[in-house]
PDBQT receptor file of N, H, CA, C and O in Angstrom, charges set to zero:
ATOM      1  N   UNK A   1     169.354  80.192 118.321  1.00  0.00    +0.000 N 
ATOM      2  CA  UNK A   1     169.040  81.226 117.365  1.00  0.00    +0.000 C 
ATOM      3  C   UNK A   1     167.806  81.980 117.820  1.00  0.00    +0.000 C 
ATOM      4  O   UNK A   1     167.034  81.446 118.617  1.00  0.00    +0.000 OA
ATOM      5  N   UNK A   2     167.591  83.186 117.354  1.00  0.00    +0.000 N 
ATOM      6  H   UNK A   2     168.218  83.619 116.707  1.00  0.00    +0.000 HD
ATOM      7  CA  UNK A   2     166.715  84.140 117.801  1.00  0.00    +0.000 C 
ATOM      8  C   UNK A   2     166.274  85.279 116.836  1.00  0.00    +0.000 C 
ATOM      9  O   UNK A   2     167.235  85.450 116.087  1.00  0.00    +0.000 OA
ATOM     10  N   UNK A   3     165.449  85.987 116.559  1.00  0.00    +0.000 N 
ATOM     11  H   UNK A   3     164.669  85.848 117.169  1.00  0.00    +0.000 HD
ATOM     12  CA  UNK A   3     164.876  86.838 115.606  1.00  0.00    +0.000 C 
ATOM     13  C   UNK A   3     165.770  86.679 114.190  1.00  0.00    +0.000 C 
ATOM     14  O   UNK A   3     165.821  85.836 113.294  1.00  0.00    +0.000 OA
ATOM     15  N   UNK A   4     166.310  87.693 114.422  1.00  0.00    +0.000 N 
ATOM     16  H   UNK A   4     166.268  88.378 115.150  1.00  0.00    +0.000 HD
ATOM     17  CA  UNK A   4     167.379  88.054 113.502  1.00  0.00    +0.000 C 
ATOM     18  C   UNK A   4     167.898  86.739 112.934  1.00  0.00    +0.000 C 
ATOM     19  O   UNK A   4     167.807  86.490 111.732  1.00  0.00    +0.000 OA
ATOM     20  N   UNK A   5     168.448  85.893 113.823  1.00  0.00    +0.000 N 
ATOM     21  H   UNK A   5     168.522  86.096 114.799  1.00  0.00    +0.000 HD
ATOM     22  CA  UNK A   5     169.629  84.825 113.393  1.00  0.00    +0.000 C 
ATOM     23  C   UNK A   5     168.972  83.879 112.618  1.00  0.00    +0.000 C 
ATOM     24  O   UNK A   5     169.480  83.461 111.578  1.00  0.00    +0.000 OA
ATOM     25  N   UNK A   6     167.647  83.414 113.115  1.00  0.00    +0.000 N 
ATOM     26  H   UNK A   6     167.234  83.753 113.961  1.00  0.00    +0.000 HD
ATOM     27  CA  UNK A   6     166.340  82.777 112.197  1.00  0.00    +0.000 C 
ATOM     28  C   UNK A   6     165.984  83.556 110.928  1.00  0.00    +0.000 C 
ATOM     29  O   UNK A   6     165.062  82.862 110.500  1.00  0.00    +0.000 OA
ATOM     30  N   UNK A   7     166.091  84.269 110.310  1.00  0.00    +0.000 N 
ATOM     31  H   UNK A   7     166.840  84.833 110.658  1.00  0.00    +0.000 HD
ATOM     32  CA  UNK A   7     165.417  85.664 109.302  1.00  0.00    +0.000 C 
ATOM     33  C   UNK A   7     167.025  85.893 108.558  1.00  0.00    +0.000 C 
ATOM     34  O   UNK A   7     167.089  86.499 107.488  1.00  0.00    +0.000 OA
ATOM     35  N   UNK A   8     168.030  85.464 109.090  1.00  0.00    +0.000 N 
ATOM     36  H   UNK A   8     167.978  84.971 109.959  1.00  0.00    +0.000 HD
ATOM     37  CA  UNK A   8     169.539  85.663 108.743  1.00  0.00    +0.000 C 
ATOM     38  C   UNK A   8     169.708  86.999 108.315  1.00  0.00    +0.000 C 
ATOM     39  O   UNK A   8     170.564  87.147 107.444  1.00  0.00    +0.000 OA
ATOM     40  N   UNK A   9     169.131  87.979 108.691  1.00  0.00    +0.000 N 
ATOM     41  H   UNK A   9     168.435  87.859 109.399  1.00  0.00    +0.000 HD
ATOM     42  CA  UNK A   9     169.515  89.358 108.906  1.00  0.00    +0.000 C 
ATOM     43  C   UNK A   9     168.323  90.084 107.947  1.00  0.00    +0.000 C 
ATOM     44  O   UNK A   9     168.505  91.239 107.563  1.00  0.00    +0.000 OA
ATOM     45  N   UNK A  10     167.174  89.394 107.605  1.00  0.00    +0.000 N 
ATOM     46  H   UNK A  10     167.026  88.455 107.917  1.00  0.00    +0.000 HD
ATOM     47  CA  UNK A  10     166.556  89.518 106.314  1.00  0.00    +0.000 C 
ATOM     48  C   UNK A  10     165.455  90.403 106.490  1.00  0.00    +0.000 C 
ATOM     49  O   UNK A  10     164.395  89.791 106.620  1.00  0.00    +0.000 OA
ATOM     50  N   UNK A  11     165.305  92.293 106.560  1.00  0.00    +0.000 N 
ATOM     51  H   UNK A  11     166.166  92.791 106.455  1.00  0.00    +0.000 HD
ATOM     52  CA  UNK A  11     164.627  93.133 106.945  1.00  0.00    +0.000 C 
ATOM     53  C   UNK A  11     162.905  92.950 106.707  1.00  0.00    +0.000 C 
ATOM     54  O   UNK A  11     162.275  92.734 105.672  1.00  0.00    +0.000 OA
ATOM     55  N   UNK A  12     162.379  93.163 108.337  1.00  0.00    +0.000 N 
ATOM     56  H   UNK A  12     162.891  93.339 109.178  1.00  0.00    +0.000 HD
ATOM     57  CA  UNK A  12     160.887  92.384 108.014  1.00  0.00    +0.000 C 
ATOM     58  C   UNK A  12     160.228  92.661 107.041  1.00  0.00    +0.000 C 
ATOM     59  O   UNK A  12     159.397  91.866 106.601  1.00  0.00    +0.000 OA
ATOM     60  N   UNK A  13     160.525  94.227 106.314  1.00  0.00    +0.000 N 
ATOM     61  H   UNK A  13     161.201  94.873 106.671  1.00  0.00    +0.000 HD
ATOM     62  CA  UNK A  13     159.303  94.310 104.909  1.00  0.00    +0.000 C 
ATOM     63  C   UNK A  13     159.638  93.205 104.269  1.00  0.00    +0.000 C 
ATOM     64  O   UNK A  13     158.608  92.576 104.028  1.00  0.00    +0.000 OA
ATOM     65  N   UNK A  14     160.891  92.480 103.745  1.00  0.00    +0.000 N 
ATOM     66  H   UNK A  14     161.728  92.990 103.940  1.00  0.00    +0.000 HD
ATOM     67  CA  UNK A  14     161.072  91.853 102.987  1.00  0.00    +0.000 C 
ATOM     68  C   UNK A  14     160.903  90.379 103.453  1.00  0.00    +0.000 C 
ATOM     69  O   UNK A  14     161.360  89.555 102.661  1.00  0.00    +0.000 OA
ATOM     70  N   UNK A  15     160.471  90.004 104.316  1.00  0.00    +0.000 N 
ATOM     71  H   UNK A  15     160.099  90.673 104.960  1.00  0.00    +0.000 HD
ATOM     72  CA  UNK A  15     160.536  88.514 104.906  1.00  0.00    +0.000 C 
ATOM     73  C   UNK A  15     159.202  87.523 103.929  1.00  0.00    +0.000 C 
ATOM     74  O   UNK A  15     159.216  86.472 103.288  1.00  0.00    +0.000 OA
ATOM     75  N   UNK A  16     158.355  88.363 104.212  1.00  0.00    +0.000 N 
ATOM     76  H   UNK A  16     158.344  89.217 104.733  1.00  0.00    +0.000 HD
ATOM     77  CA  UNK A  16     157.170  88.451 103.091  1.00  0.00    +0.000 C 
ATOM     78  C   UNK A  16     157.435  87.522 101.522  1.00  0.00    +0.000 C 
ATOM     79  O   UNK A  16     156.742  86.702 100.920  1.00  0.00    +0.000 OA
ATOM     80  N   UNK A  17     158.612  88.053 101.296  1.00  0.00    +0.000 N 
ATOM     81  H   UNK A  17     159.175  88.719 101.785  1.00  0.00    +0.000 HD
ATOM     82  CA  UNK A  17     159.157  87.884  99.610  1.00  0.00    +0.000 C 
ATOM     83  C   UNK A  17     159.895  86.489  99.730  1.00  0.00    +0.000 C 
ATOM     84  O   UNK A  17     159.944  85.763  98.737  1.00  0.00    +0.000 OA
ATOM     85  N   UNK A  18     160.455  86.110 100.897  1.00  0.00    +0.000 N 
ATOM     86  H   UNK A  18     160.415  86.700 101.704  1.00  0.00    +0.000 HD
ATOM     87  CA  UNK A  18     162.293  85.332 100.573  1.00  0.00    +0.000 C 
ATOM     88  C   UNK A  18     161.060  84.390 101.549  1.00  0.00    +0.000 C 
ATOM     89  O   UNK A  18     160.337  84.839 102.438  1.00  0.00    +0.000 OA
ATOM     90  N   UNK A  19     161.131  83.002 101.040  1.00  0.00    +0.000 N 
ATOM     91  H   UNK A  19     161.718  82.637 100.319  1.00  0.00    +0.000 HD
ATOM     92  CA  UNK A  19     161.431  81.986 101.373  1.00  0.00    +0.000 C 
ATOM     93  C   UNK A  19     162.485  81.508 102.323  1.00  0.00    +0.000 C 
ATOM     94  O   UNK A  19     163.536  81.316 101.709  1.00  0.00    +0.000 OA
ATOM     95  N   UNK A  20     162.584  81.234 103.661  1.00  0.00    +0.000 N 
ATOM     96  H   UNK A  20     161.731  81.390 104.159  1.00  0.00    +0.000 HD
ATOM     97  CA  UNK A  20     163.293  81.031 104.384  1.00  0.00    +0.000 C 
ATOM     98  C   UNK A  20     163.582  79.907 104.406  1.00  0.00    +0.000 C 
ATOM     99  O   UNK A  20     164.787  79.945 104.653  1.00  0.00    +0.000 OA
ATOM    100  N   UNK A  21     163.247  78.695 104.297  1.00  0.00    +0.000 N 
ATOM    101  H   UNK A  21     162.268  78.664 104.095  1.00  0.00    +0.000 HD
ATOM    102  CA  UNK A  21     163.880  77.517 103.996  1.00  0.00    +0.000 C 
ATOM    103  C   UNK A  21     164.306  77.476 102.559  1.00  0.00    +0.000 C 
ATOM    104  O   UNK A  21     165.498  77.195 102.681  1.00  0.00    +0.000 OA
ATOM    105  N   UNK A  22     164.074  77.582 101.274  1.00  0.00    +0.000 N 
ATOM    106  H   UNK A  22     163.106  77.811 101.175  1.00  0.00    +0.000 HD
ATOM    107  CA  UNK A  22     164.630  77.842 100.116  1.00  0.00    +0.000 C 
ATOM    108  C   UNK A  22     166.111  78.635 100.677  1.00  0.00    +0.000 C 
ATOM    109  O   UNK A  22     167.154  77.981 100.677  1.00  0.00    +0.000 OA
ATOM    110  N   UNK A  23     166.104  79.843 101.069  1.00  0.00    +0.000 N 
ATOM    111  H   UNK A  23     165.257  80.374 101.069  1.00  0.00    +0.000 HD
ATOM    112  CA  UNK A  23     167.065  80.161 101.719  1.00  0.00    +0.000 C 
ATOM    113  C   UNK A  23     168.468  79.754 102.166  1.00  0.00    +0.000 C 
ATOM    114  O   UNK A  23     169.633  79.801 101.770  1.00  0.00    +0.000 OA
ATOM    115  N   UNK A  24     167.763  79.344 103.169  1.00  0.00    +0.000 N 
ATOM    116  H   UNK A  24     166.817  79.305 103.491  1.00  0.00    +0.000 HD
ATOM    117  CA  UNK A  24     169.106  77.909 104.105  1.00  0.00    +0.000 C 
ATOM    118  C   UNK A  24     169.193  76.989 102.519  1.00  0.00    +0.000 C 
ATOM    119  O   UNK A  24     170.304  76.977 101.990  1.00  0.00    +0.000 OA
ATOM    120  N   UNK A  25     168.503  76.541 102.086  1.00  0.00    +0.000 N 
ATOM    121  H   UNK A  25     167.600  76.550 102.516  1.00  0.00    +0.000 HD
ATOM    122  CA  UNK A  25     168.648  75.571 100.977  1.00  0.00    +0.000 C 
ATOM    123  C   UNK A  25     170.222  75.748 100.270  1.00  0.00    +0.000 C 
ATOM    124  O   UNK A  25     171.170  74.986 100.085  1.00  0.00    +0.000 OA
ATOM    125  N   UNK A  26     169.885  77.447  99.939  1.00  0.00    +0.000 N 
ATOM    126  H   UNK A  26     169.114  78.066 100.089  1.00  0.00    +0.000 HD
ATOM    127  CA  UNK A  26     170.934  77.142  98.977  1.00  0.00    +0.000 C 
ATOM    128  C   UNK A  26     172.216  78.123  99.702  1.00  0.00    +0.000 C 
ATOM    129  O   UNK A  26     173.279  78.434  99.165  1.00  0.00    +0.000 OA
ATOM    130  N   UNK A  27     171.917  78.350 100.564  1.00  0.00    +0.000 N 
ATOM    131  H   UNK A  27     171.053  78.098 101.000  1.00  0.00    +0.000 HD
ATOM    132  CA  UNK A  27     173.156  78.594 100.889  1.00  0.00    +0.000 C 
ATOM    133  C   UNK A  27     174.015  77.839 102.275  1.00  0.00    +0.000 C 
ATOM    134  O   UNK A  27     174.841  78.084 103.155  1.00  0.00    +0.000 OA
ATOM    135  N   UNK A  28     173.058  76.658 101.674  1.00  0.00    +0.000 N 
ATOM    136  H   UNK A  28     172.387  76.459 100.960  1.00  0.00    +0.000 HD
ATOM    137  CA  UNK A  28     173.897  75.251 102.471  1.00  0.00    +0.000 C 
ATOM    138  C   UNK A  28     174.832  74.498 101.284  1.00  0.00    +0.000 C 
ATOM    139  O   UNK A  28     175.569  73.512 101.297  1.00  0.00    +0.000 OA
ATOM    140  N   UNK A  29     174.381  75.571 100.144  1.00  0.00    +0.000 N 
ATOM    141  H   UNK A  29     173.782  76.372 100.133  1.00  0.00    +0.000 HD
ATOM    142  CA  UNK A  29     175.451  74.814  98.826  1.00  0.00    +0.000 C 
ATOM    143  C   UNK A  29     176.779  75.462  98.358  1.00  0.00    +0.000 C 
ATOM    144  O   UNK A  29     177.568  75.218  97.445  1.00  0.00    +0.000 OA
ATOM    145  N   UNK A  30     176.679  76.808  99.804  1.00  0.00    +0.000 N 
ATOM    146  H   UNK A  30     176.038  77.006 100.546  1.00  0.00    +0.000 HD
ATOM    147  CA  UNK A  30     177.683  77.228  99.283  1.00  0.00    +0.000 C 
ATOM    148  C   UNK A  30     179.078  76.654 100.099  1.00  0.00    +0.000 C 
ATOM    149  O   UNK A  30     178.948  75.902 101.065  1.00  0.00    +0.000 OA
ATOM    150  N   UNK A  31     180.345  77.061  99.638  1.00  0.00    +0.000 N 
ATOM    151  H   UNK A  31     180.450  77.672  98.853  1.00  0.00    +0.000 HD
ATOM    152  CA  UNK A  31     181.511  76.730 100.461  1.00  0.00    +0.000 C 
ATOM    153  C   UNK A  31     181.672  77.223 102.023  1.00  0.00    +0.000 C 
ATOM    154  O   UNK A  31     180.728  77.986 102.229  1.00  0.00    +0.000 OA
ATOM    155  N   UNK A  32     182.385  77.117 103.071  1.00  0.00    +0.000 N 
ATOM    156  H   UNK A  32     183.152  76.497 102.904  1.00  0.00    +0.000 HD
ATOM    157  CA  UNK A  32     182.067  77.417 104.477  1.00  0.00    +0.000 C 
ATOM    158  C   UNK A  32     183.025  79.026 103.995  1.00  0.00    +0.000 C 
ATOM    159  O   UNK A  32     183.670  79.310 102.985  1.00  0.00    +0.000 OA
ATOM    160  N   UNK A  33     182.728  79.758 105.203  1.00  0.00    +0.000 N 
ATOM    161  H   UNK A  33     182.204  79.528 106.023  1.00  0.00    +0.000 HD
ATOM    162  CA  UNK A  33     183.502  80.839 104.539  1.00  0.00    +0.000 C 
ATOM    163  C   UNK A  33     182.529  81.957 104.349  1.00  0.00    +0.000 C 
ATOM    164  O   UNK A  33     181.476  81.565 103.845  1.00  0.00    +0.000 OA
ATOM    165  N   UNK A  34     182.590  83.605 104.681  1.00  0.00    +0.000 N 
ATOM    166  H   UNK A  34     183.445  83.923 105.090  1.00  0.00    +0.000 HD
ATOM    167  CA  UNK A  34     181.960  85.041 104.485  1.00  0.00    +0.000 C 
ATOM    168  C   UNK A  34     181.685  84.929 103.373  1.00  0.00    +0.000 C 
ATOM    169  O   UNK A  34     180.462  84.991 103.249  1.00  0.00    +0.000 OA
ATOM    170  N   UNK A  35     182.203  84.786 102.421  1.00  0.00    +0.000 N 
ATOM    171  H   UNK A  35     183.197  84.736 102.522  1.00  0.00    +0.000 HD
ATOM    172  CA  UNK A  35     182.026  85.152 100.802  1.00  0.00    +0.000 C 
ATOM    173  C   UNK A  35     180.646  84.575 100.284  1.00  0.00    +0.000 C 
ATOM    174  O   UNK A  35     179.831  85.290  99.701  1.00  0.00    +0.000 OA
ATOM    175  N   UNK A  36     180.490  83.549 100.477  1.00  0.00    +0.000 N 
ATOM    176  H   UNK A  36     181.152  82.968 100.951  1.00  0.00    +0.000 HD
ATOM    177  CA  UNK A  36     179.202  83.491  99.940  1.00  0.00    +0.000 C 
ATOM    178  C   UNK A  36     179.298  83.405  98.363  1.00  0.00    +0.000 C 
ATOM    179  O   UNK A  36     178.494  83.827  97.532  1.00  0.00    +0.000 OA
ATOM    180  N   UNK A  37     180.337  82.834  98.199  1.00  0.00    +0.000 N 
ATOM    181  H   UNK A  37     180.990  82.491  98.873  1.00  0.00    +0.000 HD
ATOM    182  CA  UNK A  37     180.686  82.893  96.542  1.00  0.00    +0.000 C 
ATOM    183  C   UNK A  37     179.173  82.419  95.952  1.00  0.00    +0.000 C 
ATOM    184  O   UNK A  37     178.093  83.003  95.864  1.00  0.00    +0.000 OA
ATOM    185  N   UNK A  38     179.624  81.127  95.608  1.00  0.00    +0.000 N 
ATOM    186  H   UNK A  38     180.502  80.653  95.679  1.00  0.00    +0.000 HD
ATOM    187  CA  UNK A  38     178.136  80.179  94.864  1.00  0.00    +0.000 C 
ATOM    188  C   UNK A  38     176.701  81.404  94.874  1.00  0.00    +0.000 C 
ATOM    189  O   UNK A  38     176.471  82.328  94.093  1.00  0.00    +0.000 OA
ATOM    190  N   UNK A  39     175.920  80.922  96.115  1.00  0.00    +0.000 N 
ATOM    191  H   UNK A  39     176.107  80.172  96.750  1.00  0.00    +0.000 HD
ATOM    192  CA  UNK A  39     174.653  81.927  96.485  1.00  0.00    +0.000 C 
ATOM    193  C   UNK A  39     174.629  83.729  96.071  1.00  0.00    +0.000 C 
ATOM    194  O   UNK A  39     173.600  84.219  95.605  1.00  0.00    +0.000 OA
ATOM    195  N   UNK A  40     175.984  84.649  96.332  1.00  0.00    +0.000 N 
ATOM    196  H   UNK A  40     176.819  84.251  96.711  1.00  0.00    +0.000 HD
ATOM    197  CA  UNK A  40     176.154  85.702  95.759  1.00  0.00    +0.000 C 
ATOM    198  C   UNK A  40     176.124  85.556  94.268  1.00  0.00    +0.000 C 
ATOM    199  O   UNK A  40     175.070  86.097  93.935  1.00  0.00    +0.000 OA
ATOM    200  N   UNK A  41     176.671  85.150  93.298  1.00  0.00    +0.000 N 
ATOM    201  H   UNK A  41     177.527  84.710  93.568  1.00  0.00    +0.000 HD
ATOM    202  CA  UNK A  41     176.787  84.786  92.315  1.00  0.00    +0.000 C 
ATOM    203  C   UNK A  41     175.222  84.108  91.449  1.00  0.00    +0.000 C 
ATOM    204  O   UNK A  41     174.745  84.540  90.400  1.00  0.00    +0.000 OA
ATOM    205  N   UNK A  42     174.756  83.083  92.202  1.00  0.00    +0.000 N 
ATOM    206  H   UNK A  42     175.144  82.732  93.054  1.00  0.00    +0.000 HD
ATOM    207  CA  UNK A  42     173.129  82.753  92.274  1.00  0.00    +0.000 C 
ATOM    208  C   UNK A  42     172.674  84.071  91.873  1.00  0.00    +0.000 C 
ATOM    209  O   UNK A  42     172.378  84.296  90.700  1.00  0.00    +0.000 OA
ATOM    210  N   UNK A  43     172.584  85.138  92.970  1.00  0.00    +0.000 N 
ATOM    211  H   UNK A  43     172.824  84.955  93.924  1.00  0.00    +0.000 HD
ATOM    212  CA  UNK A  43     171.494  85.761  93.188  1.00  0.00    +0.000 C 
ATOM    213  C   UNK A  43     171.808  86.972  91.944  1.00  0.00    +0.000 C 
ATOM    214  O   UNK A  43     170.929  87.214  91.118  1.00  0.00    +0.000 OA
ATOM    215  N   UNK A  44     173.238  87.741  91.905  1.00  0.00    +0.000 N 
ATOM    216  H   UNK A  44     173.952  87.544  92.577  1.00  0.00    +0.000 HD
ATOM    217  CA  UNK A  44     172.938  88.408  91.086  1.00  0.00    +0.000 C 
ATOM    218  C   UNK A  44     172.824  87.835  89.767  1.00  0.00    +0.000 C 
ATOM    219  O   UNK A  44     172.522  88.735  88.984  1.00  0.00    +0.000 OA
ATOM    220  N   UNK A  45     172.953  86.561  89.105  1.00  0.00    +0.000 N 
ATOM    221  H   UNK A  45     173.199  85.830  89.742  1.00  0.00    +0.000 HD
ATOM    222  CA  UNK A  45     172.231  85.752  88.081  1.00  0.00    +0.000 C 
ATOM    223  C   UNK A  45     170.820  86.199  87.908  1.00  0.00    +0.000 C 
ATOM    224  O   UNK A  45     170.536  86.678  86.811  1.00  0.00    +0.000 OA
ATOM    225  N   UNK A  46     169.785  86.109  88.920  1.00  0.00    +0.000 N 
ATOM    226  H   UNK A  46     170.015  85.720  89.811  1.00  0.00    +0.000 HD
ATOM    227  CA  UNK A  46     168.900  86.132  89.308  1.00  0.00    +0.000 C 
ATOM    228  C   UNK A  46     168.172  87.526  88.798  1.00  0.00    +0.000 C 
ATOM    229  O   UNK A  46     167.120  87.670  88.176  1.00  0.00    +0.000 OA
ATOM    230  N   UNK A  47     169.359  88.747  89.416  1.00  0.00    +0.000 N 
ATOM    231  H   UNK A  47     170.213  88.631  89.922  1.00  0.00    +0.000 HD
ATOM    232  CA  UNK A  47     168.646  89.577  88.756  1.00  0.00    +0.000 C 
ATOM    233  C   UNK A  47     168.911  90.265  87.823  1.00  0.00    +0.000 C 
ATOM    234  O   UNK A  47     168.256  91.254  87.494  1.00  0.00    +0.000 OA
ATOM    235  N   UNK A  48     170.149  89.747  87.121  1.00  0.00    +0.000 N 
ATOM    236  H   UNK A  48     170.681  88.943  87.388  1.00  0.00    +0.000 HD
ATOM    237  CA  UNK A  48     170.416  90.125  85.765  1.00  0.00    +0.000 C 
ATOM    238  C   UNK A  48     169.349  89.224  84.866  1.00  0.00    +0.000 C 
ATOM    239  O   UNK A  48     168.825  89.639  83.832  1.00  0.00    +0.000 OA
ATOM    240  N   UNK A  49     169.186  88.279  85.289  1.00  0.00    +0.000 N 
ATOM    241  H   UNK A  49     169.611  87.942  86.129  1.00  0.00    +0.000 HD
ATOM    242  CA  UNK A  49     168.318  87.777  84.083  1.00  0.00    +0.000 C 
ATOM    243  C   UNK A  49     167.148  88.472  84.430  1.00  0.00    +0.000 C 
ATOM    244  O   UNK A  49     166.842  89.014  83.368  1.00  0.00    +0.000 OA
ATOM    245  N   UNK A  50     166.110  88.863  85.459  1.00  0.00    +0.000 N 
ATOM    246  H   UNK A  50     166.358  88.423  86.322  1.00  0.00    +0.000 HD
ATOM    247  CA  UNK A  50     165.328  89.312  85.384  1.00  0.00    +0.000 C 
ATOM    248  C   UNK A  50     165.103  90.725  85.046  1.00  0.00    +0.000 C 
ATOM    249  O   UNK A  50     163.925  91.084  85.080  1.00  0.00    +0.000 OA
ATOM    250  N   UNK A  51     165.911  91.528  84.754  1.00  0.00    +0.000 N 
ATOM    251  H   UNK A  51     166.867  91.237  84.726  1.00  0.00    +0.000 HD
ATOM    252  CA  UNK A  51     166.404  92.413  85.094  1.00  0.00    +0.000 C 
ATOM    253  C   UNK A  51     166.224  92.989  82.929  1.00  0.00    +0.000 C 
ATOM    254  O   UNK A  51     165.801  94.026  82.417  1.00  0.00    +0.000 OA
ATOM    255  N   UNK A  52     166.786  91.700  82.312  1.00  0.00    +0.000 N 
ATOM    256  H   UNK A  52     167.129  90.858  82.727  1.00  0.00    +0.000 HD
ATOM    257  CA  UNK A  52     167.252  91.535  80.977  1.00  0.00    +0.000 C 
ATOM    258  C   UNK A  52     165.293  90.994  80.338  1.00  0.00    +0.000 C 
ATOM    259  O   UNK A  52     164.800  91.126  79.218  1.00  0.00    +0.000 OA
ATOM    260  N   UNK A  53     164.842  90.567  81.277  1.00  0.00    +0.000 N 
ATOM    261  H   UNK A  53     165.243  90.460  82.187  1.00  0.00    +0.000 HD
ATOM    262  CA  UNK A  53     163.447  89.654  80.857  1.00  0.00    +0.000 C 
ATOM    263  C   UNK A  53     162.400  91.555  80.899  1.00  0.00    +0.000 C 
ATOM    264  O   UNK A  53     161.695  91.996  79.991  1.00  0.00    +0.000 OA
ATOM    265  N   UNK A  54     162.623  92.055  81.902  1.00  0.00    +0.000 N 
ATOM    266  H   UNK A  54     163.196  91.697  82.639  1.00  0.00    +0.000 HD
ATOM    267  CA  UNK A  54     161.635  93.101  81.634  1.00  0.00    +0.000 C 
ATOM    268  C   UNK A  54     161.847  94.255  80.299  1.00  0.00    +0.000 C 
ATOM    269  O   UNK A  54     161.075  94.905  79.595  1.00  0.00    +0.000 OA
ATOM    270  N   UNK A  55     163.704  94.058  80.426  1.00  0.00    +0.000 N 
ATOM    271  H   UNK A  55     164.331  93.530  80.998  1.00  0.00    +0.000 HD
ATOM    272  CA  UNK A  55     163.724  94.905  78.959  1.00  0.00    +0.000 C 
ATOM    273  C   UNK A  55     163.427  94.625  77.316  1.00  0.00    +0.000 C 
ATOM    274  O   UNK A  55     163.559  95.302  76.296  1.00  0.00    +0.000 OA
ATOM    275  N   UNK A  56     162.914  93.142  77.645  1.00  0.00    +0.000 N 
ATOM    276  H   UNK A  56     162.806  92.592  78.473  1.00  0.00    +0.000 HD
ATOM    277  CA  UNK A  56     162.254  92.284  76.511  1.00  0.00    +0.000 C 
ATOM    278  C   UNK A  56     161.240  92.713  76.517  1.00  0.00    +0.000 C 
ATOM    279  O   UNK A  56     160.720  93.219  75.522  1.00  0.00    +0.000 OA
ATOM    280  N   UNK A  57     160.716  92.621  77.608  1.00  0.00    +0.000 N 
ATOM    281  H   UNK A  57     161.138  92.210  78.416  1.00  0.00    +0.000 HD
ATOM    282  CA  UNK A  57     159.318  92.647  77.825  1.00  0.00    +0.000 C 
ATOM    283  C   UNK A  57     158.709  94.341  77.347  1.00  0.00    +0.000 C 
ATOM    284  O   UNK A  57     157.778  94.552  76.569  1.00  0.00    +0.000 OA
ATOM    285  N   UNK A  58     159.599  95.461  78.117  1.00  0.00    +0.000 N 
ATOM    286  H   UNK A  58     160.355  95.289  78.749  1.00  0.00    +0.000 HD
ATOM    287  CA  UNK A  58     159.575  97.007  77.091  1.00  0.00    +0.000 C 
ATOM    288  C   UNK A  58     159.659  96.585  75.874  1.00  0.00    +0.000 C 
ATOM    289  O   UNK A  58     158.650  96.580  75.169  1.00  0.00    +0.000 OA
ATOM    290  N   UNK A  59     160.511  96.281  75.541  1.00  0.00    +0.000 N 
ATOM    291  H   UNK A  59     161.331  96.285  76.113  1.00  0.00    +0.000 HD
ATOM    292  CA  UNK A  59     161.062  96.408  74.042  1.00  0.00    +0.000 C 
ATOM    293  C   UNK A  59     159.842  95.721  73.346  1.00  0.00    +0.000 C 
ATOM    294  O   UNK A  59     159.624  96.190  72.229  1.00  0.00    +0.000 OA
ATOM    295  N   UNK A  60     159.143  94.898  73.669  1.00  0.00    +0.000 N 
ATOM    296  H   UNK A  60     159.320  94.517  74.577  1.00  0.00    +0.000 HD
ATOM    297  CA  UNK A  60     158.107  94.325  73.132  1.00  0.00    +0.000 C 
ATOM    298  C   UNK A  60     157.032  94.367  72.564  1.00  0.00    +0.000 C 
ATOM    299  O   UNK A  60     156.474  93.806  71.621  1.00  0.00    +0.000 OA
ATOM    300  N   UNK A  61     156.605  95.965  74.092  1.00  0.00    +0.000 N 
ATOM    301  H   UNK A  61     157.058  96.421  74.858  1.00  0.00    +0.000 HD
ATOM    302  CA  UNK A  61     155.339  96.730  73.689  1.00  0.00    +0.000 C 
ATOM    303  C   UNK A  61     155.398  97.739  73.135  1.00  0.00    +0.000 C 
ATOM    304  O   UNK A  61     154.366  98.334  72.823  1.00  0.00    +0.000 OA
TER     305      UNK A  61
């Protein structure tokens, strides 16, 4: 493995943000296979709930 393949395609501004072993973590939980079901599914969880937490958070003030 080499740049890219280590970083799994993950653009350098953003390398900063993502946890790279968390990373591999969980998408060693997903099924073998492109799709990426489980981890895709994870992530937009991720930002629907956060997504739902800031419009609380408007709605608040």
């Amino acid at each position: 493995m080499s740049g890219d393949d280590d970083n799994f395609g993950i653009p350098p501004d953003a390398q900063d943000f993502v946890d790279i072993e968390t990373f591999k973590e969980i998408l060693k939980l997903d099924d073998e296979g492109p799709e990426r079901e489980f981890s895709k599914e994870l992530a937009f969880s991720f930002f629907e709930q956060a997504e739902n937490t800031f419009d609380e958070i408007d709605h608040s003030l």
